[in-house]
C-alpha positions in Angstrom: 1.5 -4.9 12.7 -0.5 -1.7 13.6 -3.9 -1.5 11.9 -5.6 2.5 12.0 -9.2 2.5 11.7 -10.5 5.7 10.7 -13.5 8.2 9.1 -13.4 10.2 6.4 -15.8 13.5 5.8 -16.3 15.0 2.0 -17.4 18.8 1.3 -19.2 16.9 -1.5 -21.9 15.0 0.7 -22.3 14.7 4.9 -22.2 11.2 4.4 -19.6 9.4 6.8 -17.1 6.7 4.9 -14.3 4.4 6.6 -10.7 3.8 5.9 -8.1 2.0 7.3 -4.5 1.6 7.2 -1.8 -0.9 8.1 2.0 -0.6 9.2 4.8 -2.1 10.8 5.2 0.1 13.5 9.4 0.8 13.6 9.4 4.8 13.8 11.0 4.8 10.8 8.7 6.9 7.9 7.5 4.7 5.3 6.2 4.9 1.4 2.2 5.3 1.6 0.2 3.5 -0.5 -3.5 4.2 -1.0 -5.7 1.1 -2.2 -8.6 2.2 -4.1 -11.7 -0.9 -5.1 -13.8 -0.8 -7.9 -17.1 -1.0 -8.7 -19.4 -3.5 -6.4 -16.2 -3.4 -3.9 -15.5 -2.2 -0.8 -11.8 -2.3 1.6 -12.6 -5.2 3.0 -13.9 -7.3 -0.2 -11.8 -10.6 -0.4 -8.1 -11.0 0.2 -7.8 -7.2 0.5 -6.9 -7.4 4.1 -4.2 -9.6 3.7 -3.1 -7.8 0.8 -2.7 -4.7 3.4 -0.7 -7.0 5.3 1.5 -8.1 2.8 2.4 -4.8 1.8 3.1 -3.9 5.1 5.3 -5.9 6.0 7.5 -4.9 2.8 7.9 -1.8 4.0 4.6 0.2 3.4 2.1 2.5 5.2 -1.0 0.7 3.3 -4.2 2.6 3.5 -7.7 1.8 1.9 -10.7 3.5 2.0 -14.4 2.6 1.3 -15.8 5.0 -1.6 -18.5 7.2 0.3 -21.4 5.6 -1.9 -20.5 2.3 -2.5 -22.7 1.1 -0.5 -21.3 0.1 2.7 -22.2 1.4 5.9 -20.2 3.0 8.8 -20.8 0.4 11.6 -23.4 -2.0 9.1 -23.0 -5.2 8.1 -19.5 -4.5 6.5 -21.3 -5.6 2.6 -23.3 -3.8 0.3 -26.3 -3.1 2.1 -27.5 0.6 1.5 -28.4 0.8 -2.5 -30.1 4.1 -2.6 -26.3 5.5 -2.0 -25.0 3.0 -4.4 -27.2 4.3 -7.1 -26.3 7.8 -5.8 -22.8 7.5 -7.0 -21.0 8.9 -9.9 -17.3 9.3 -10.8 -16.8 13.0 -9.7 -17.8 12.3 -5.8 -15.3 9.2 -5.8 -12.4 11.8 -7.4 -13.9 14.1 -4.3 -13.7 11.3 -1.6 -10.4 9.7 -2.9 -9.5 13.8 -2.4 -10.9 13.6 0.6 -8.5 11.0 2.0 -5.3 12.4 0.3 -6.3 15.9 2.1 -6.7 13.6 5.6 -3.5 11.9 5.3 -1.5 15.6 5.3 -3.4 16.8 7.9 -0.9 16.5 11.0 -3.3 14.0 13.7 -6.1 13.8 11.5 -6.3 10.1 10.4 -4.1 9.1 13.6 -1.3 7.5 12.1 1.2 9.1 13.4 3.6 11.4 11.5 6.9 9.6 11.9 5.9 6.4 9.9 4.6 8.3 7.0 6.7 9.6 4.3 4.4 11.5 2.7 6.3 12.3 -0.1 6.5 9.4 -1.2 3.2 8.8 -1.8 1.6 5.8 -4.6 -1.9 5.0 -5.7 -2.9 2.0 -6.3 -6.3 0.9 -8.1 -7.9 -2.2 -9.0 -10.8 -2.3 -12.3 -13.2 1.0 -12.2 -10.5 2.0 -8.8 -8.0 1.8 -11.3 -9.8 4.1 -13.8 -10.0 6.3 -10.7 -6.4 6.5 -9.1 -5.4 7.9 -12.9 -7.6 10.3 -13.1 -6.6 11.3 -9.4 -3.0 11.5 -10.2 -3.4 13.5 -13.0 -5.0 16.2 -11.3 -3.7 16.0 -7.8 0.5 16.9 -7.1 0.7 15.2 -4.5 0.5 11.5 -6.2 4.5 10.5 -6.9 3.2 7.0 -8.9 0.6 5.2 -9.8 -0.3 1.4 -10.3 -3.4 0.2 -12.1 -4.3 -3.2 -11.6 -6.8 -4.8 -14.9 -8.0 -0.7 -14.6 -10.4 0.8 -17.3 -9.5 2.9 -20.1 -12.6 4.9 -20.0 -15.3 5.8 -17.4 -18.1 5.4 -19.9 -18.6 2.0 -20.8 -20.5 2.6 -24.0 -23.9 3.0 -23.3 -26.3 2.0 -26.0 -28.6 4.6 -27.0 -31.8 2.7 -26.8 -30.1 1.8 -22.7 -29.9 5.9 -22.5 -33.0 6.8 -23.7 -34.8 3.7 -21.2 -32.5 5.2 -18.8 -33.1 8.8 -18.8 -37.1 7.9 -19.1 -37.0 5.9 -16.0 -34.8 7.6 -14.5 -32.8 4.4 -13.1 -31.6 1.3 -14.2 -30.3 -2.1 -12.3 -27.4 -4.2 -12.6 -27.0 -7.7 -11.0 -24.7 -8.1 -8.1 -24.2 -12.0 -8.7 -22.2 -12.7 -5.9 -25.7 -11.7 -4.2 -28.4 -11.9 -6.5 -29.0 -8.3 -5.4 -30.4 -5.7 -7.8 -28.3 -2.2 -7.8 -29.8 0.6 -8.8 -27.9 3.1 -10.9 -29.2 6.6 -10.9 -29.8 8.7 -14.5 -27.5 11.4 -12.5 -24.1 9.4 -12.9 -24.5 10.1 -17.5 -25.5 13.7 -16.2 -21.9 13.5 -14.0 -20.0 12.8 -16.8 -21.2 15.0 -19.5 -20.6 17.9 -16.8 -17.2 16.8 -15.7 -16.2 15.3 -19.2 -12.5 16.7 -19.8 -12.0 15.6 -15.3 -12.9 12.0 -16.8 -11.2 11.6 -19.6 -8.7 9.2 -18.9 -6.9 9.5 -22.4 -6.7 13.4 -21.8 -5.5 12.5 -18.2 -2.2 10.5 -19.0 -1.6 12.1 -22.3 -1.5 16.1 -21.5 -1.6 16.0 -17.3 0.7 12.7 -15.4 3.7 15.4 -16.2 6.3 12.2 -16.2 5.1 10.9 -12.9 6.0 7.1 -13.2 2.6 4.5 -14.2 2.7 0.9 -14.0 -0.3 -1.1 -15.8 -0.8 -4.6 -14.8 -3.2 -6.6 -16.5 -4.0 -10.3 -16.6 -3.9 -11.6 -20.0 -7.4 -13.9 -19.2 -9.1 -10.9 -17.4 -12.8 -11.9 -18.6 -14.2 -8.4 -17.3 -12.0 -5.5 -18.8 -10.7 -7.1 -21.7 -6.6 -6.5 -22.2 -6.8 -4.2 -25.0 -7.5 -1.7 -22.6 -4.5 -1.9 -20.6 -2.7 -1.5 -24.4 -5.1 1.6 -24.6 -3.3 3.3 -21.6 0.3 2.1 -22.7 -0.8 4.0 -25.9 -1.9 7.3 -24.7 0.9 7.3 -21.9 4.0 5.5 -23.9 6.6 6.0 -20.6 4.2 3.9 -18.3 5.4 0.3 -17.9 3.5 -2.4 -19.0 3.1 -6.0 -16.9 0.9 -8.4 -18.5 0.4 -11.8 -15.9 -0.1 -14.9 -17.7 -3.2 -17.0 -17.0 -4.7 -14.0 -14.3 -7.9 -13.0 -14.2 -10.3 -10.2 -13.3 -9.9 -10.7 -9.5 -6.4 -11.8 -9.3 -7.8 -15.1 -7.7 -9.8 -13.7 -5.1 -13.1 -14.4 -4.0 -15.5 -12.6 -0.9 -15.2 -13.7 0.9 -11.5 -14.6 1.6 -10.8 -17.4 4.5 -7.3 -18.2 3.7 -4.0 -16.1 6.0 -1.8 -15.9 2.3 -2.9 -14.2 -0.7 -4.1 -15.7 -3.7 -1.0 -16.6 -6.2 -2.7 -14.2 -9.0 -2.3 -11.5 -5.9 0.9 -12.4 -5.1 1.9 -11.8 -8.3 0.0 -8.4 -8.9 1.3 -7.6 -5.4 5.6 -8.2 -5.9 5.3 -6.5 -9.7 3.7 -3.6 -7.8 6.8 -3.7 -4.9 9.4 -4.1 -7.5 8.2 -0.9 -9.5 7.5 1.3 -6.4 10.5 1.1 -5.0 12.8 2.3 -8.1 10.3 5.1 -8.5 9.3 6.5 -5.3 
């Protein structure tokens, strides 16, 4: 098992952001598979690592990247640690960064793995809750993306904001959410509703897999006890996209079993499920 550590630059922002990515070394080019977390995550949250592993060794170039404002810091503590950045994100700059490392990838010696395990064109996205939300709207607009997976993935970047929350909001200036697996208190900028209204028709998911996937194969995995995107949603995206495949896991939740941090060398059995649905269906489509 190789693991390739590696930074990525955005025209977007001159802030530096990590990725990594794992292979069995064999000469032989592989499938690449780019892991994108959701919101409050980071590449190495939980079981993520092993996950990379996993898929490895089935065959896989796995790469995952941190979002540039997530939060995490090049050569910090490896956890949420710089807010301001965190309340500096918005949904354009992680379609920009998620760019960023697509661009990165097909630039011969740029990420240093080297050319002959990569097959690029054969080339999946794979995202998990707001990542998943993401990874659609990035195959939509990018060629380059053969297939997609969405794992418990929203239907739409705008979770309904109440208008008295908007008003508050746009006052202020800010709002917090609650981190509860550390009692931290995030900040989220008024810029990321500004974001949206300017880049509305980029962010419509619905628009995305309706008018713009042109055929390209889209399996949605949900867990039917997900208790943070409900499972209507991933019926939502079946909907507007009626060709993608549908997987719903019995008894899985949100996190697919995971937890951060992640002690254990196998993968949750939620994971493990997510993860072999995921192998099945990429290799009949790419």
């Amino acid at each position: 098992m190789v693991t390739v550590d590696f930074l990525l630059s955005c025209s977007r922002h001159s802030r530096p952001f990590a990725a990594d990515a794992r292979f069995v070394a064999d000469g032989q080019p592989k499938p690449v598979v780019v892991f994108v977390h959701g919101f409050k995550g980071f590449k190495d949250w939980g079981h993520f690592n092993v996950l990379a592993d996993w898929f490895a060794r089935q065959g896989f170039v796995f790469v995952k990247l941190n979002l540039s404002h997530n939060g995490v810091v090049v050569g910090g503590t490896g956890d949420l640690e710089d807010l301001e950045a965190f309340g500096q994100n918005n949904f354009s700059l992680e379609l920009d960064d998620i760019g960023a490392l697509l661009d990165c990838l097909h630039t011969p010696g740029q990420s240093g793995i080297p050319a002959t395990e990569m097959d690029l064109s054969r080339l999946a996205l794979i995202g998990h809750s707001r990542g998943g939300g993401l990874v659609l709207l990035k195959t939509a607009e990018d060629p380059r993306v053969r297939a997609v997976v969405s794992w418990a993935a929203i239907s739409d970047v705008n979770p309904g904001w109440p208008e008295a929350l908007m008003q508050q909001w746009q006052q202020q200036g800010v709002f917090h959410v609650e981190n509860s697996r550390t009692g931290q208190q995030l900040p989220l900028y008024f810029q990321i509703v500004e974001d949206y209204h300017q880049h509305r028709l980029r962010l419509s998911i619905r628009h995305g897999l309706r008018r713009k996937l042109k055929g390209r194969p889209l399996l949605v995995l949900h867990g039917d006890q997900d208790e943070t995107v409900p499972l209507a949603r991933a019926h939502q995206l079946k909907e507007w996209q009626p060709a993608a495949e549908l997987v719903v896991l019995p008894g899985v939740t949100h996190n697919f079993g995971g937890a951060h941090p992640w002690t254990a060398a196998e993968l949750p059995v939620e994971a493990q499920q997510a993860a072999e649905a995921t192998v099945e269906f990429l290799r009949r489509v790419l």
